[in-house]
Structure formats: C-alpha cells, structure tokens
SEMARPA-802946 format. One record per atom (N, C-alpha, C, O, CB): residue in one letter; x, y, z. Coordinates in steps of 0.05 Angstrom, whole numbers, plus 5000, padded with zeros to 4 digits. Glycine has a CB too. Layout:
SEMARPA-802946
AXYZ...
//
This chain:
SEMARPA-802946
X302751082194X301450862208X300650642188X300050692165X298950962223X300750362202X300450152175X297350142181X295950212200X302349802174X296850012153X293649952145X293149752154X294049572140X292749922119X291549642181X290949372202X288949262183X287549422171X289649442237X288649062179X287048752177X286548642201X288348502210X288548522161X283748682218X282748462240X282048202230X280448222212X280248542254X282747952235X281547742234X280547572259X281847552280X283047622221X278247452253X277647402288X276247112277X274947062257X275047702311X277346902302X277146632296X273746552303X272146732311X279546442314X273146302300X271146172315X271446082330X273846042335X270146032309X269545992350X270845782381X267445762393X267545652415X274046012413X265545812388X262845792402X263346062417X264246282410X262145492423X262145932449X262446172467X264846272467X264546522464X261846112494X267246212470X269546332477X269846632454X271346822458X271946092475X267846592434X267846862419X266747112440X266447332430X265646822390X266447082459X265747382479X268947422486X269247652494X263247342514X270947302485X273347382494X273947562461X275447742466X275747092505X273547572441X274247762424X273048102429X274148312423X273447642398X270648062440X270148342456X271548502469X271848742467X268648342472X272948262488X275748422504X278148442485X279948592492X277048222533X278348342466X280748372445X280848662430X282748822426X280448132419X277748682423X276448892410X277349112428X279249262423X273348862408X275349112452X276849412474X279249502472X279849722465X277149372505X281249252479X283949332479X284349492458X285049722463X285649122478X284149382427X284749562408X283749732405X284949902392X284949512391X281449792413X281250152414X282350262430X283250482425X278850282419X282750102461X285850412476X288350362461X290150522468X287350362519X288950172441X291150262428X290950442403X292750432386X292250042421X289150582401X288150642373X289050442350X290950472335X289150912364X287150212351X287850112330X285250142310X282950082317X288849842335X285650212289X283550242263X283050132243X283450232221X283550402251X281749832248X282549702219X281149772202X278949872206X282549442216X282549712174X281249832150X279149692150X276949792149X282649822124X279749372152X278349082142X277648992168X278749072188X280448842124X275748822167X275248582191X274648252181X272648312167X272348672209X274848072179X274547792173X273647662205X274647662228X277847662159X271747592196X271347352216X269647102207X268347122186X269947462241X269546842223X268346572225X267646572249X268646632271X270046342218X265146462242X262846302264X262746602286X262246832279X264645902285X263546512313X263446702333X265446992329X264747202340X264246542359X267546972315X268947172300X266847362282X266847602285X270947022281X265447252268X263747342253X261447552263X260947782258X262847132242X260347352281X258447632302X259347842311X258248062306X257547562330X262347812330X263847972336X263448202316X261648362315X266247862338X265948162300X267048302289X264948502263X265448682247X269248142283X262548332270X259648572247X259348722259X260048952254X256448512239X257548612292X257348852306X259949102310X259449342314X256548742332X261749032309X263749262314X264249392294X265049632293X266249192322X263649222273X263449372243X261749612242X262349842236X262349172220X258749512250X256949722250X257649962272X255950142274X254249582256X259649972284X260450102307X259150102334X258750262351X260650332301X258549882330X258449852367X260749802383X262349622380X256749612376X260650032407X262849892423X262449622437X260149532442X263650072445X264849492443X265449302454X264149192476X263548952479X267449342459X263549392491X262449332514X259449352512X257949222526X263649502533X258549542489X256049502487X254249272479X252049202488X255649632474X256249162456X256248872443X255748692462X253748542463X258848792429X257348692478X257048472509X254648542526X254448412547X259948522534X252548732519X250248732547X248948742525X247348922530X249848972574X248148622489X246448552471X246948292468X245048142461X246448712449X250148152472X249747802469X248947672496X248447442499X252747632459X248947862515X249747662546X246647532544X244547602533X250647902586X247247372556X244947152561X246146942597X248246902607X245046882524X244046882601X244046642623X244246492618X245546382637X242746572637X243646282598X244146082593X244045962573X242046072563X243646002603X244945772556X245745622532X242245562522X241545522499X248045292540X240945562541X238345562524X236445742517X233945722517X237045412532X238445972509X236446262501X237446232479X235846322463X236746582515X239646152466X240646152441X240245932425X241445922403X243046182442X238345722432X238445492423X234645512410X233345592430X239645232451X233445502396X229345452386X229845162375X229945102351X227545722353X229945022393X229144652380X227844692345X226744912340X225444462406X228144512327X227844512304X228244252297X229544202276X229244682294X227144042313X227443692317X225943602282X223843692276X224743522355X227343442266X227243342245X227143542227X225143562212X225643172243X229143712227X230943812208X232643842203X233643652216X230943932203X234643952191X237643852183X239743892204X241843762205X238644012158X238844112223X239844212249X237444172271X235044172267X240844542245X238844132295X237044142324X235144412333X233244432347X239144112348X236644592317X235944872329X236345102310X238145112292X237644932354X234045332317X234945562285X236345712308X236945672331X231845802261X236545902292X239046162292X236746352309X237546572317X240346322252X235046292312X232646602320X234246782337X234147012328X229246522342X236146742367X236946872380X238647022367X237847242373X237446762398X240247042354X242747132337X240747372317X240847612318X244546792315X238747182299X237947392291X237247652303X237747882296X236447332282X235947572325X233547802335X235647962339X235348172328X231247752363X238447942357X239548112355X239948342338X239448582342X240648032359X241248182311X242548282285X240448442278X241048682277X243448062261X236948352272X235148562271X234348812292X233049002283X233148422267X235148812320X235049032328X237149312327X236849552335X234548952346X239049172315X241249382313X241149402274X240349612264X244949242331X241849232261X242849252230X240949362216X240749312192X243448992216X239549532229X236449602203X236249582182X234049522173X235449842198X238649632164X238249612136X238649332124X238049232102X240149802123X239949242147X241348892147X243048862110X242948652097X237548572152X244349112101X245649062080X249049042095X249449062119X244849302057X251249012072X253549032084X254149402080X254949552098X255948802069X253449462058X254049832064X252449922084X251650142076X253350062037X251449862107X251349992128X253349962150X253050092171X249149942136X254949852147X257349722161X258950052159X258850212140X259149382141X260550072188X262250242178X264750262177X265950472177X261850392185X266049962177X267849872169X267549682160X266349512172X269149872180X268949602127X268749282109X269449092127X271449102142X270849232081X267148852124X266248612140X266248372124X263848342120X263548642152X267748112109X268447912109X267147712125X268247672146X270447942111X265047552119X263847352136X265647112117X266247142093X259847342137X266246902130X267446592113X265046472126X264446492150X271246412122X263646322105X262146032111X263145832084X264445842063X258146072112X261345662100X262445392085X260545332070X258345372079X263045142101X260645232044X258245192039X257844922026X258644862004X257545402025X256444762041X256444442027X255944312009X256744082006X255544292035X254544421993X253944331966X257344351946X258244141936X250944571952X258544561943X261044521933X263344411952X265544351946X261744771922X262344411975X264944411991X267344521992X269544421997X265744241991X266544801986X268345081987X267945292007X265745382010X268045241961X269545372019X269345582024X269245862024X271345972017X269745552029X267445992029X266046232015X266246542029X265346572052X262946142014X267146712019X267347022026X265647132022X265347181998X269047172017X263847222042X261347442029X261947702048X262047732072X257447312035X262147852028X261048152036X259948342022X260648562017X262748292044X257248162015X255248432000X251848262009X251448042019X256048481950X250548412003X247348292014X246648292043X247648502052X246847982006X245748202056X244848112080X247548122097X249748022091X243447812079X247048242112X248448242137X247547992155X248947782157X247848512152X245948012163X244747772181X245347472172X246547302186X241547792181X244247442141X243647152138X247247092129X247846852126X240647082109X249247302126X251547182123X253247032154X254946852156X253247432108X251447252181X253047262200X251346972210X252846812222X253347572218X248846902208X248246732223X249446402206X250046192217X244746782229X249546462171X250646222160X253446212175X254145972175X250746222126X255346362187X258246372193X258346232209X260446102212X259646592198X255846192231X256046092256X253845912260X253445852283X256046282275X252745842245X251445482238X252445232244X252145032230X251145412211X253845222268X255145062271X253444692253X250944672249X255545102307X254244602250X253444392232X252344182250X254044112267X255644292213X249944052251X248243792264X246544002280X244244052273X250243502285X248244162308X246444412321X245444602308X243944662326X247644552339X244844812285X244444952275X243644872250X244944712236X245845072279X241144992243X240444892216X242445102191X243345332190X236544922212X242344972182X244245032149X242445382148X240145392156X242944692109X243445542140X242445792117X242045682091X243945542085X244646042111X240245712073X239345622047X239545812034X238145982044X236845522043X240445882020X240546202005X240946211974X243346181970X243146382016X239446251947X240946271925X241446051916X242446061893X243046391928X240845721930X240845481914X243545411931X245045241922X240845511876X244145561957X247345431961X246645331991X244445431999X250545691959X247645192007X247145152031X249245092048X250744892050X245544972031X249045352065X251245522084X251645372115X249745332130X250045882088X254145322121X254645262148X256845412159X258145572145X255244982152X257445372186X259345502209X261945502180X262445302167X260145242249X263145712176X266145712163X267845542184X269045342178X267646062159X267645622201X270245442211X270845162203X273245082202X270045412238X269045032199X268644722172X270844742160X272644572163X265944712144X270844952143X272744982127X275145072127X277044972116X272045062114X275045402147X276045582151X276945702166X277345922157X275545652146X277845672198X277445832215X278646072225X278446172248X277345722227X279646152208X281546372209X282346512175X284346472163X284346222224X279646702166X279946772139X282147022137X281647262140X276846862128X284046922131X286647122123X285547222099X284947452101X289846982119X285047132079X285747132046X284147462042X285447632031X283646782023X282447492048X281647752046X283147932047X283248072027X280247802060X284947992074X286648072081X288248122065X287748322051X287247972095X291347932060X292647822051X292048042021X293648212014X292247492056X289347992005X289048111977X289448401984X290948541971X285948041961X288448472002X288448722010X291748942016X292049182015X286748672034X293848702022X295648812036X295648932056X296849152057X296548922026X294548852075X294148962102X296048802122X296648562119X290948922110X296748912137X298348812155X296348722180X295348882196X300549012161X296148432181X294548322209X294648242233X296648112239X293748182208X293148272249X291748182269X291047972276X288647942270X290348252270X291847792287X290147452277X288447512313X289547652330X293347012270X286947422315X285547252341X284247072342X282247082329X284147342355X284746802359X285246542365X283746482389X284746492411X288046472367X282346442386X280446312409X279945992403X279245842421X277146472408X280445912381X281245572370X282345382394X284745412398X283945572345X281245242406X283145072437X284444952414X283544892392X281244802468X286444932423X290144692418X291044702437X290344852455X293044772399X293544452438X294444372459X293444162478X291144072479X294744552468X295044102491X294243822510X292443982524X292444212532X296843652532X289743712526X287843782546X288143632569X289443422566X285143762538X287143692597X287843692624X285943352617X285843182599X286844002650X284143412649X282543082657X280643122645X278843192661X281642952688X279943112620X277343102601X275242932609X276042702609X277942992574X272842952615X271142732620X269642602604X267842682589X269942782634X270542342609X269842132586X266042202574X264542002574X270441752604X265542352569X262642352558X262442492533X263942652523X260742472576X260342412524X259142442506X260042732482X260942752459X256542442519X259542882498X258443222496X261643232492X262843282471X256443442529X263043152520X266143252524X268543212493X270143372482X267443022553X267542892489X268542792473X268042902443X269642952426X267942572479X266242912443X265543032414X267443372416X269343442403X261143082410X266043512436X266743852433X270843812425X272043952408X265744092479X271943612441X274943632435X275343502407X277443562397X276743472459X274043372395X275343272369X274543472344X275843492324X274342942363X271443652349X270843832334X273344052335X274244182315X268143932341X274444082366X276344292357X279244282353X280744472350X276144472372X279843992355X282543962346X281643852302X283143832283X284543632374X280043842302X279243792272X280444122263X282544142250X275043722266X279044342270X279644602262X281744692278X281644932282X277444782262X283544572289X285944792295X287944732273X288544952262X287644772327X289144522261X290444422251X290844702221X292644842213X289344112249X288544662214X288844852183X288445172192X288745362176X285844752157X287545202226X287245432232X289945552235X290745772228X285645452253X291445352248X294545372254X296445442230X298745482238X295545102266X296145452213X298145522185X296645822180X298046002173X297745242151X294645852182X293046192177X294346322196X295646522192X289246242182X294046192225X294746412256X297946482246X298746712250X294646182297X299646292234X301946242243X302946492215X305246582214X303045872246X300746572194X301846822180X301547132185X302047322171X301146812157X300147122219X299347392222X301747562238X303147472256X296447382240X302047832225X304047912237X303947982269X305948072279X304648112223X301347922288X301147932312X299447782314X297547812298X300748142324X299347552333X298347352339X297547372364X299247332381X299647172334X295247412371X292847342395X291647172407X289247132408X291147392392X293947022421X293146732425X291446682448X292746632468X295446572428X288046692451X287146812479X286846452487X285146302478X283647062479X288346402500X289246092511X287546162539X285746002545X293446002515X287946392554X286046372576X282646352578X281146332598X286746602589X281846352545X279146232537X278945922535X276645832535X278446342511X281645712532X280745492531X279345292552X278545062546X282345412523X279245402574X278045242590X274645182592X273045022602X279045342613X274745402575X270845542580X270245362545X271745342526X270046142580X267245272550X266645152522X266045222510X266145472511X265645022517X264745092488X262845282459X260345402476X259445622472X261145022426X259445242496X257445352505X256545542534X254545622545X256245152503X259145562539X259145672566X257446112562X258346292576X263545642577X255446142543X254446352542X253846442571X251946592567X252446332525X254246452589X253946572612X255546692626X255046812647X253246472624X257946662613X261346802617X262046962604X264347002598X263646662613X260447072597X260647352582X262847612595X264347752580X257347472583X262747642614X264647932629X267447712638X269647762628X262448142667X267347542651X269547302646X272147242625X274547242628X267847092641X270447202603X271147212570X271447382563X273047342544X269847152552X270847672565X271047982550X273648002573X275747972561X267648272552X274048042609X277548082614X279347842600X281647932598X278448062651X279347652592X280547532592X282247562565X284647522563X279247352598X279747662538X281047712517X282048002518X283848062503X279447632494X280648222538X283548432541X285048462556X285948692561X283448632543X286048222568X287648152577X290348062566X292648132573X286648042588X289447832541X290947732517X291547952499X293447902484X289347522501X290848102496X291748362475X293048452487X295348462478X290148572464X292548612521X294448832524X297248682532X298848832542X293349052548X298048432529X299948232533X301548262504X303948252506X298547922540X300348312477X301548422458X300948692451X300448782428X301448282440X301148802475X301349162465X304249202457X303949292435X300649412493X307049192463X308449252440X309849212418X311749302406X309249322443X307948992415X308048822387X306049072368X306649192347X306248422391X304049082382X301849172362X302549512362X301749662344X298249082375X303749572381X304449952374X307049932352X307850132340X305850192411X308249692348X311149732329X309249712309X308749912295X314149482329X308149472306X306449452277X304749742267X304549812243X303849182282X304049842283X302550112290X303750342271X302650512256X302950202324X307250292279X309350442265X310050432240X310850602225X311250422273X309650102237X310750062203X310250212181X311350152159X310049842191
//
C-alpha cells in the first residue's frame, strides 16, 4: 500500500466540505501518514489529526450563523479575534502541543513581516491553526515570537512541499472557487470575496495540478467564505467529490 500525503486547501466556509472528503477516505481506508493544510484546511485536517471523526468534527464547528465566529475587535489590525475557533481547539486539544496529534499535522501561514511563507509543526496547536486561518483585514494577525502570522492562503493555498519532502504520494483537496462566475452581484462584499479568490487560485493551481489525485469539490463553489450554516450541505457535497474519485484513489491505494 502507498504512503498517502492529505493536503487540504483554504476557501472560508466551504472548508466543512473537507469533512465530507475526510469521511469518504475513511470508507476507503485511506491512512495518511501526513496531513497539510491552509486556513479552513488547517482546522480540518488538526481536528482529524487529533482523531476526531468527521462527523464529529461537524457537530463541534456547526454554528447558525456567521456571527458566532466573528468577537468585533474595532481599531485593531483585524475586525475580529479568533475566540470561536479557539474555544473549540481548547475543548478538545488539551495539551494544545503538536505531539498530541495522532497523525503529523503541517499548518502553512503567512507571515508578514518576511513575506514568506511558513510550515509549523511543533508548539501550539491552536495558535498555529488559528494564525492559518486569519484571514487578513477580518481576523487579527497571531503575534508570536516577534513574527506576525496571517491566513496561509496569502501565500499558499495548497502546501504540497511538506509532502513532496516526504515522498508521499498525494491527495490534493480544492475547495479554491475558479472558473467563470455566473450573475455576481455588483456589491461590495460580492466583489471583493471574488477577486480574493481568484488572487489564490492562480498559484493554488500549479500545487493542485501536482497531486496524484485531485479533489476538485466545485460543488462547494456556489456557497461563500461565510456561508457557516451549511455545514451538513458542505460535508455531502465534499463526500460526494471523493467518492467521484474512488478509483483513482484505490489504484493509488495499490501503488
């Protein structure tokens, strides 16, 4: 059986469709050695690290609405902290180190003072997973160590390189919108959310395009960064997109 590498993208909300990506690969027995993720990839793929199932994961993020995840934080570098994200990460991560993980976990953030992008997997569990998903102006920065951490996807949205060192044969998942969008409405919010994500598909698109199975959950692009209330929606949808490459992923299975 080959040695799997998960990588799991950013996208805001549409990261609850990697839950359903997740399920799938456990009725395929899939076991990755490694996991990588950015921004909403990143949550994902800790909690599963720590071994939560899939579905459990989904009745600890679900929420009603975009403003359980949001604590105003007006004249500071971001609109809003991370508190919801944490409280989670603190009711499950107790030790909140990465060796409590029980599979190796790869967070990518960005970090603006060098304007590099950054691999952490040692220290804090939490403060790596909430810097991954800091989306930048909404989310205040993580400060950590003299460095100051935002959403990876900035930089990164799709961290192969871990992988890749590893020799693992991967997994990519894509929740990244590309492609022509339908009747967009001319506002504000609309306008901005489509140019943030055609900014990160472009460099996401040369990472997706080296994975030996590619997870393209396109039936997440309609739903936004913020649609947190589509939680069971977003979880069929992304195991839906997997079991669509089930025998892609049992050959790879074979190699």
């Amino acid at each position: 059986m080959a040695d799997i590498g998960l990588c799991l993208s950013g996208g805001g909300a549409r990261g609850l469709a990697h839950l359903g990506v997740l399920q799938a690969l456990d009725e395929l027995g899939v076991e990755p050695k490694m996991i990588t993720g950015t921004s909403a990839g990143a949550i994902a793929g800790s909690l599963y690290a720590l071994g939560i199932p899939p579905k459990d994961i989904l009745k600890k993020v679900r929420t009603k609405s975009m403003f359980d995840v949001f604590k105003l934080a007006i004249g500071k570098s971001g609109f809003s902290e991370m508190t919801y994200l944490r409280k989670i990460f603190e009711d499950t991560c107790h030790d909140d180190d990465f060796s409590e993980l029980k599979i190796p976990f790869v967070a990518c953030v960005s970090e603006l003072r060098s304007g590099r992008a950054e691999m952490i997997s040692e220290g804090s569990v939490i403060d790596a997973v909430v810097a991954s998903a800091s989306i930048p102006i909404l989310f205040e920065p993580v400060e950590k160590d003299d460095k100051l951490y935002v959403d990876g996807g900035v930089l990164n949205n799709m961290p192969i390189e871990p992988l890749e060192e590893k020799g693992l044969k991967i997994i990519g998942v894509n929740i990244n919108v590309h492609g022509e969008s339908g009747n967009m409405p001319n506002k504000m919010k609309n306008v901005a959310e489509r140019i943030f994500e055609l900014s990160l598909w472009y460099p996401t698109k040369k990472r997706f395009e080296k994975c030996d199975v590619q997870i393209d959950v396109t039936g997440a692009f309609s739903y936004g960064l913020f649609d947190f209330n589509k939680g069971e929606e977003l979880f069929e949808i992304g195991y839906k997109a997997a079991m669509e490459k089930k025998e892609e992923i049992e050959v790879l299975l074979k190699d």
